[in-house]
Each structure stands twice: as C-alpha cells, then as structure tokens.
C-alpha positions in Angstrom: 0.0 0.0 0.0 1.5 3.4 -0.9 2.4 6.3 1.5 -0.7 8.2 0.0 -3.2 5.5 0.7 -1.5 4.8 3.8 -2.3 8.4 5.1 -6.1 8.4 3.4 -6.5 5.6 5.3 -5.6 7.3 8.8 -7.4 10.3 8.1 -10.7 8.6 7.2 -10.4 5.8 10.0 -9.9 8.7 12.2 -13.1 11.2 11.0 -15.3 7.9 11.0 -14.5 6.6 14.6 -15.6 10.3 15.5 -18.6 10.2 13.4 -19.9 7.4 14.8 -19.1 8.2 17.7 -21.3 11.0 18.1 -24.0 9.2 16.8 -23.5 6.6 19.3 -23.8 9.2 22.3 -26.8 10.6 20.5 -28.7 7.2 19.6 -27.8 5.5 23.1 -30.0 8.1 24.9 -32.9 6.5 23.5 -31.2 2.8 23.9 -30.8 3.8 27.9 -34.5 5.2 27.5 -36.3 2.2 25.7 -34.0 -0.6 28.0 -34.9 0.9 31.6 -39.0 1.2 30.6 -39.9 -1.0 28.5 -40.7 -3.8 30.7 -42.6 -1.7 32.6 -44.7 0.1 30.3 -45.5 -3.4 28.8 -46.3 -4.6 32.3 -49.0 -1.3 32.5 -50.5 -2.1 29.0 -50.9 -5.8 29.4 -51.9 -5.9 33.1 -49.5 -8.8 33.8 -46.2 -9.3 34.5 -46.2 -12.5 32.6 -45.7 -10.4 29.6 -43.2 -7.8 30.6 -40.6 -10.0 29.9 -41.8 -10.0 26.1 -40.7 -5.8 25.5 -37.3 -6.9 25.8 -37.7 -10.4 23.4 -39.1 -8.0 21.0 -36.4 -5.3 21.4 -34.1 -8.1 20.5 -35.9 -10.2 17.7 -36.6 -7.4 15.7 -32.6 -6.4 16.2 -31.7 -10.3 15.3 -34.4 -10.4 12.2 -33.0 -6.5 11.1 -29.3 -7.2 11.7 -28.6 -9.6 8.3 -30.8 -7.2 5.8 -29.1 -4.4 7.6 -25.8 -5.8 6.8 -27.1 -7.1 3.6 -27.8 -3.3 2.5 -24.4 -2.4 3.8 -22.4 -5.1 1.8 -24.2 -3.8 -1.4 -23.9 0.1 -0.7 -21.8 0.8 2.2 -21.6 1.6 5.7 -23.5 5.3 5.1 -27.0 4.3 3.9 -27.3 1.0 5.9 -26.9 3.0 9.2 -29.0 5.6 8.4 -31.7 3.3 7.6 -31.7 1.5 10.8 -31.7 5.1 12.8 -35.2 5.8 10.4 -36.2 2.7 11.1 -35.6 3.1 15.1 -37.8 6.5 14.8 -40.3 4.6 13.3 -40.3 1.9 16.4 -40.2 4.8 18.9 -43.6 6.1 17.3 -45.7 3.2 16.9 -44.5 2.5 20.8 -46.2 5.5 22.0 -49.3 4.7 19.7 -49.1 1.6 21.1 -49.5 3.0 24.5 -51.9 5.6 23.7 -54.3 3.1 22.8 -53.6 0.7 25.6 -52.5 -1.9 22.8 -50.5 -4.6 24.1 -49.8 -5.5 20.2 -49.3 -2.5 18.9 -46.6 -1.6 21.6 -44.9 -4.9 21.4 -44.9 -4.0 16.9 -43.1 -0.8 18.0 -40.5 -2.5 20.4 -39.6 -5.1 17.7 -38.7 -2.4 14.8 -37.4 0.1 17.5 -35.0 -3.0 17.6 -33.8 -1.1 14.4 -32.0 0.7 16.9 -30.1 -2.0 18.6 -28.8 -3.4 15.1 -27.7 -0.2 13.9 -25.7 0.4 17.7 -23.7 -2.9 17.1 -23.2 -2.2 13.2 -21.8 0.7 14.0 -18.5 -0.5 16.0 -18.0 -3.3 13.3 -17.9 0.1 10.7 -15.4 1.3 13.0 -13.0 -1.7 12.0 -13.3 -1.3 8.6 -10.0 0.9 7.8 -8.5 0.4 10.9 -4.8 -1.6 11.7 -5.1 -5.2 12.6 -3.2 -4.1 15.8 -6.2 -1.5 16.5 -9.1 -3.4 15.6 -9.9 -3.8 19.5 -9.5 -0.5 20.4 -11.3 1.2 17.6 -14.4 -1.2 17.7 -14.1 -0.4 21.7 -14.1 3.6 21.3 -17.5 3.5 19.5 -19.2 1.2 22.5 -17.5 3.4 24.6 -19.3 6.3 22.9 -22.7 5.0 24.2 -22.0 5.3 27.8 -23.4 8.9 28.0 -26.4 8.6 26.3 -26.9 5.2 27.5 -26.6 6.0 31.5 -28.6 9.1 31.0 -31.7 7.6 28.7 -32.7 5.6 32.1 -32.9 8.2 34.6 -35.6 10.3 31.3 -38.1 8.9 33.4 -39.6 11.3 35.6 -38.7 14.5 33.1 -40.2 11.6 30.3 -43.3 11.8 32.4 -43.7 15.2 32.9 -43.7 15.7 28.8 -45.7 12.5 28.3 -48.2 15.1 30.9 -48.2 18.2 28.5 -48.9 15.6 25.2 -51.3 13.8 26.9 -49.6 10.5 26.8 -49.0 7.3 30.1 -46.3 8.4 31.6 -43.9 5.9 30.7 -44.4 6.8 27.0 -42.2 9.8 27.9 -38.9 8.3 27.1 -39.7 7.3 24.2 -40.6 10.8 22.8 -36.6 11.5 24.0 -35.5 8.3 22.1 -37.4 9.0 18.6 -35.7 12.8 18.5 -32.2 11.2 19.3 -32.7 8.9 16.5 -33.6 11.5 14.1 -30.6 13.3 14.9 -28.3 10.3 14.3 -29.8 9.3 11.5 -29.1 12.7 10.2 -25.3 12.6 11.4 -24.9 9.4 9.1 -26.3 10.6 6.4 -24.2 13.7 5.9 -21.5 13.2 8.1 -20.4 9.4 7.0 -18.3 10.2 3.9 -16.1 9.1 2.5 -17.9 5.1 3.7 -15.4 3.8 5.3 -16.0 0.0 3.8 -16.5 1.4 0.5 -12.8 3.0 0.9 -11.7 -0.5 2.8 -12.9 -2.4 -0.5 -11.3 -0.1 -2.7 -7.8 0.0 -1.4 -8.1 -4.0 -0.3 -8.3 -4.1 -4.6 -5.9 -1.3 -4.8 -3.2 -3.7 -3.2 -3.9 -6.6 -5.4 -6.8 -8.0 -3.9 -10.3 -9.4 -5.3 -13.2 -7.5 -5.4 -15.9 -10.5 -4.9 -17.4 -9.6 -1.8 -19.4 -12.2 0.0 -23.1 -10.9 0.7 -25.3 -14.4 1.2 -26.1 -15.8 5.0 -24.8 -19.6 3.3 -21.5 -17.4 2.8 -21.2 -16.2 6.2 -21.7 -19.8 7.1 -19.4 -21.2 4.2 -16.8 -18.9 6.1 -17.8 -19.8 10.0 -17.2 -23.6 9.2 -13.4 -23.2 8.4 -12.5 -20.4 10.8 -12.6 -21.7 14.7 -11.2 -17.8 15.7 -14.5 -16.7 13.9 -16.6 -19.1 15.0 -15.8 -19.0 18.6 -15.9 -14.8 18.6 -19.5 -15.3 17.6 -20.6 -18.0 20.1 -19.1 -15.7 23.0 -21.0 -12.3 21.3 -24.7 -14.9 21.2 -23.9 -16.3 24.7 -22.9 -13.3 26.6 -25.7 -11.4 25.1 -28.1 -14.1 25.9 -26.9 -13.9 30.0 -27.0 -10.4 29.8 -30.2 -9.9 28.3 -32.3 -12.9 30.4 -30.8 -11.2 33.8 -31.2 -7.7 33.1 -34.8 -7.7 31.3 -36.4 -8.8 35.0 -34.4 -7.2 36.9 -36.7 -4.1 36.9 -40.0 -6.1 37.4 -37.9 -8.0 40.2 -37.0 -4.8 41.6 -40.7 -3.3 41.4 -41.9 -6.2 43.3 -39.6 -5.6 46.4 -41.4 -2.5 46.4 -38.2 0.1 45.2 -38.8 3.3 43.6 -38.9 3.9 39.5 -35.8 6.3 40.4 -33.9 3.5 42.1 -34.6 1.1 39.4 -33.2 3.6 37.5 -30.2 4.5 38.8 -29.7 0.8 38.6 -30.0 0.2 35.4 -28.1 3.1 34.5 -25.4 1.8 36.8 -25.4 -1.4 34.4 -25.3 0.3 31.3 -22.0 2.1 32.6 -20.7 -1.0 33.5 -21.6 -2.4 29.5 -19.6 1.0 28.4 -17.7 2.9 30.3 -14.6 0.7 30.5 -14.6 -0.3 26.7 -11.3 1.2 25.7 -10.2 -0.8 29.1 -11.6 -3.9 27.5 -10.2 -2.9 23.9 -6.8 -2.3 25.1 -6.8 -6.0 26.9 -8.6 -7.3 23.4 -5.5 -6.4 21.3 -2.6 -7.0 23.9 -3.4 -9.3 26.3 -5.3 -11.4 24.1 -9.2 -11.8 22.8 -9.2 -15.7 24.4 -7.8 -14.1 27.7 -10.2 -11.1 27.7 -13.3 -13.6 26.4 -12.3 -15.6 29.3 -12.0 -12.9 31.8 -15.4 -11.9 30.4 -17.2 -15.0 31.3 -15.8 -15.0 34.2 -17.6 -11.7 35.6 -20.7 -13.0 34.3 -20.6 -16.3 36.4 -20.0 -13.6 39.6 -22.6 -10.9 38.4 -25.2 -14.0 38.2 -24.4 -15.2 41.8 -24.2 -11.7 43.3 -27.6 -10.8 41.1 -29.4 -13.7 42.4 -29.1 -13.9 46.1 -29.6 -10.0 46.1 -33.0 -10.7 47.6 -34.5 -7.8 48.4 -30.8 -6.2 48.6 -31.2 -3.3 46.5 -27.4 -2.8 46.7 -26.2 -6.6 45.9 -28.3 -6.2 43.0 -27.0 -3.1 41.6 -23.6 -4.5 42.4 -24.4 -7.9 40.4 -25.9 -5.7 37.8 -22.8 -3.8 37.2 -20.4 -6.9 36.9 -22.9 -8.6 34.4 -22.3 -5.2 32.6 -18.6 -5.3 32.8 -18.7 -9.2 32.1 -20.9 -8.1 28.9 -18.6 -5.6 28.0 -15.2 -7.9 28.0 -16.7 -10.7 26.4 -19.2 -8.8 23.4 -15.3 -6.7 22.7 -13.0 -9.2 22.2 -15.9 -11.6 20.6 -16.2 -8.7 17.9 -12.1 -8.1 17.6 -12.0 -11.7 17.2 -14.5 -11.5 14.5 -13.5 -8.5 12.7 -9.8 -9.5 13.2 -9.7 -12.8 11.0 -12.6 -12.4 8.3 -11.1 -11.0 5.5 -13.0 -7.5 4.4 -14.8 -8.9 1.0 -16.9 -11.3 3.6 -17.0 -9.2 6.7 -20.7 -7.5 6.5 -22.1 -10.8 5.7 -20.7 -12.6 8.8 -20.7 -9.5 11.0 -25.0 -9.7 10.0 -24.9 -13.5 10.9 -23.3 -12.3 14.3 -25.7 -10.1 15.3 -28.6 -11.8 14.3 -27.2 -14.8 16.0 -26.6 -12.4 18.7 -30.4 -11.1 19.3 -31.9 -14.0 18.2 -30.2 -15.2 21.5 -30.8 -11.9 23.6 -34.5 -12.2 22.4 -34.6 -16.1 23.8 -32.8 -15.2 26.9 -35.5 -12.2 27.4 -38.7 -14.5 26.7 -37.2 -17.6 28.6 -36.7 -15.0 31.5 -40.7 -13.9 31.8 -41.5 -17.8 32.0 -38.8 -19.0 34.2 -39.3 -15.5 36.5 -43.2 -16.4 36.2 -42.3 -19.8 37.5 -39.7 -20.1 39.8 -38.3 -16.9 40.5 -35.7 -14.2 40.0 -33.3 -16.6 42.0 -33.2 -19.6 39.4 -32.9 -17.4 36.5 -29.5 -16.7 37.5 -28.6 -20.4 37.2 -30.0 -20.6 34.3 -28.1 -17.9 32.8 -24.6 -19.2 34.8 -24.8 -22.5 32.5 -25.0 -20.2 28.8 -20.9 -19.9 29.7 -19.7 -23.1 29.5 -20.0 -23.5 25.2 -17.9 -20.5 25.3 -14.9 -21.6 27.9 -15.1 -24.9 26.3 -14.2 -23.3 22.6 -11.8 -20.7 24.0 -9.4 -23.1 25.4 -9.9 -25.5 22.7 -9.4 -22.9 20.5 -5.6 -22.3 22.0 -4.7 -25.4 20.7 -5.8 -25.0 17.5 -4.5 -22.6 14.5 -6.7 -20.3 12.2 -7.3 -22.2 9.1 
C-alpha cells in the first residue's frame, strides 16, 4: 500500500470513529430510554407481568431479524445508507411504541418494540464500521471507542423517566411513553449525522484500497456465505458463540431485573439508577476492554469476560430484596458483557477477511439477538415460574459452550 493510501487511510479511519461516535452518544439516549422502561410500560398495558418479559424479546428479535438485511444493505452500498436506515427505522419503532401506549394496545406496543429494535442493530453495526480501515493491531480498540461512545447517552436515557413523564403530561400521553418521545428525537438526529456526516464510507474506501493492493473484489453478501466462512474459521466461530452467549446472559438477567426490583417495592428512580449503573458497567470501560482485546489477548479477555458474568449471576441472584447486591451484580454482568461482546467482535473482525466481513458481521448479530430475544422471553417464564433466584442459574450455564471453545481454540490454528 503506498504512503498516499496509507495516510487516506488514517485520516478517514480517524473522521469515522468520531462520526460514529457522536452518533452513538446521541442514539444510546434512547437505547438507555427504551432498556430501563420497556418492561414496565409493557407490564402497565398488558396488566401482567407474565408479559413484561416479552418488550425486551421484541427489542431483541426485531434487532436479530434486522441485523442480516441491515448488513445485507451495507455489503451492497456501504456503511453510510445501511446506518442511516436502521436510525429511520428506530424512529419509526419509537412512534408506533407511543401509539401503542396511547391506545392501551398490548400488540401495537410490542410491533413498535420489535422495529425500534432497528435501533439496537444499527448500535452494534456501528463498531464493526469502526473496523473497517483500521490496523489489525487497533481493531480492538477502535471497535471499543464507539461502544464506549454509548456510555453517555446510555446511563442518562434511564434516569428520562420522571422528566419523560412530565412531557408524556403536557402531550397527553401514560407516563412511561415519555422516554420514548426523548429516544425517537435522538434517533432522528443520528440518522441525520450518518447521512451527511459518514463520507467518504469507510468500507467502500476498505474495498477499494483492499483491490488497490492486489486484492479481489468478490465480496461475499449471502447468509450460506457467512456460514461457508464460520465452518473453516474456529477464531470466527468462537468470537460469535461468546458475542450470542454473553448477550443471551445479559439480556435474560437484566430484562427482569426491573420487574424484580418493582416487586420488592423500590422506587422507579432506584430502578433507574440501577440500570443506569449497568449500562456504565456495558460501556464505560470499553477502551479498558479494547486495550486487553488487542494485547493481552481476545481468548484471555473472552475468558475474563465470562468469568464476571458467572460472579454478576451469583451476586444478582441472592440479592434478595438487597437493593445494593443487585446493583452490584448488575454492574459486573455489565462489565462481564462488555469484556466478552469486545473481544468476541475483535476476534470477528480480526480474521474475516473485508470482502466477507458485512455478511458474517449480519450472521453475528442476528445470532446475537436471536439469543438476547430467547434469553428475554425464557426470563418472563422462568421469572413467572420459579423466580428471579433460578434465572441466574439458568443464565450461569449459557458460559460453559464458550470456555469450552476458547481453550480448545488455543490449541488449535486459524485455518
């Protein structure tokens, strides 16, 4: 590669990790805002708790069923117009959710949470776009400054409730249709920021100089390609089994944790603070978890990762009626999240060469929320059942597949 492309390289990797960074900060608000209430207002609609557990399936299923057109769209015409798609179709979500609520339409709300989902698959596209110009020897860290970009909006979209409530008041609106009004003008604005601010695309450029240096242009767009590719790469394989099975803990854990907490009689504030204490835990320490990703090792770090999880799960559920154990278990299964979803997705974008990356990067995430979306409805039913308690064990066993690949992946070289 020549000292000219070399330097176009730099520059652009360096204007789109800021770009999408600020969109991240912007879109997470209504992330944090949708995550901390939409149990709840699901709860208030239905008139059961039975069915709370379903606004955070739906969150997820319609991230896993958007995630492969998403990257579908991005593998044909870049990074640009498939992320400002999903942020349109995250406004869209946010609307029908109010409607939904308006109405005091169990099905309508639950429509809105599954294309607000948009949302979700555009956040995780966004730090694979982040990867697509940079060094192999930076791919943790730049995927880990655009999750890291979420913290702020994210920590602050939970605690939108009670000013969320006060403007749900003047528009005549449930109050916990607030938030949501917050989240559909912070998409907007995202969407916006991609649109104009996203150029030159950053895999467009990453396909262009990949053919510049002598390479093919034949990239790979079909799911049976992302699969052809996952069968004869173990590093691959095993980054998107820990991304599915941390997200699946994650998800199952912290989708009842606010009806758990409601039932033990604490406060929408306090519920708030604690999920907004999770959230930090999912993003503040990214760069940490980058750094570790690309020096200490992704197997390390994915191990680490599950690690926290097993503790967060044990801490989470004997909390009781412990408001502070479970904020404390919530923030490890954040930081547990954090380690293992990082170094999963450096260990994904690291070894797939770029022609084939959006296709498998799609398969990961849908993999990914299809198991978040599992996780969240098996949580309502086992909650329903037997408690918050034996949730936790439940979600303790989803790490084992993963230690059990990462160590037998150390013995093993890429093919």
């Amino acid at each position: 590669m020549s000292d000219a492309a070399v330097a176009l390289r730099s520059r652009v990797q360096r204007r789109t990790v800021a770009v999408l960074a600020a969109a991240q900060v912007i879109g997470g608000l209504g992330a944090g805002a949708a995550l901390s209430v939409g149990a709840l207002l699901v709860r208030d609609v239905s008139g059961s708790s039975a069915w709370a557990g379903l606004a955070t399936t739906m969150l997820t299923l319609g991230a896993a069923l958007l995630a492969l057109p998403l990257a579908t769209l991005a593998g044909r015409t870049g990074r640009r117009v498939s992320l400002t798609t999903g942020w349109l179709l995250a406004v869209v979500g946010a609307l029908v959710t109010i409607a939904g609520a308006q109405a005091g339409s169990v099905v309508l709300t639950l429509a809105g949470l599954f294309v607000l989902g948009a949302n979700t698959a555009t956040n995780f596209q966004s730090r694979y776009a982040a990867t697509d110009l940079a060094e192999p020897t930076q791919v943790g860290r730049s995927l880990s400054l655009v999750v890291w970009s979420t913290t702020i909006g994210a920590v602050l979209g939970p605690n939108l409730t009670t000013p969320g409530a006060a403007v749900a008041d003047r528009l005549g609106l449930p109050d916990l249709a607030g938030p949501f009004v917050f989240a559909a003008i912070g998409f907007v604005v995202a969407a916006l920021l991609m649109a104009v601010a996203l150029v030159p695309d950053p895999l467009v450029l990453a396909r262009r100089l990949h053919v510049d240096a002598g390479g093919t242009e034949h990239p790979r767009r079909s799911l049976r390609d992302a699969l052809a590719v996952l069968r004869v790469n173990l590093p691959a394989r095993t980054g998107v089994v820990t991304v599915a099975s941390a997200h699946a803990v994650m998800v199952s854990v912290m989708a009842m944790t606010p009806v758990h907490m409601a039932d033990h009689h604490a406060s929408l504030t306090v519920i708030g603070l604690t999920i907004s204490l999770h959230i930090a835990g999912m993003f503040a320490l990214s760069p940490v978890m980058g750094l570790l990703a690309d020096r200490w090792g992704r197997g390390r770090t994915i191990i680490a990762g599950q690690a926290t999880l097993l503790l967060a799960v044990l801490i989470a559920g004997t909390s009781g009626h412990s408001e502070v154990q479970i904020t404390i278990g919530l923030v490890l299964l954040g930081l547990g999240w954090s380690a293992s979803m990082i170094a999963g997705s450096a260990l994904v974008a690291g070894t797939v060469e770029i022609e084939e990356r959006p296709s498998v990067q799609g398969l990961s995430d849908l993999l990914m929320n299809l198991a978040g979306a599992f996780g969240g409805l098996l949580a309502g039913v086992v909650v329903n059942l037997w408690g918050f308690g034996p949730l936790n064990v439940v979600a303790a066993f989803l790490t084992v597949p993963v230690i059990r690949m990462v160590l037998a992946g150390r013995h093993r070289p890429p093919r």
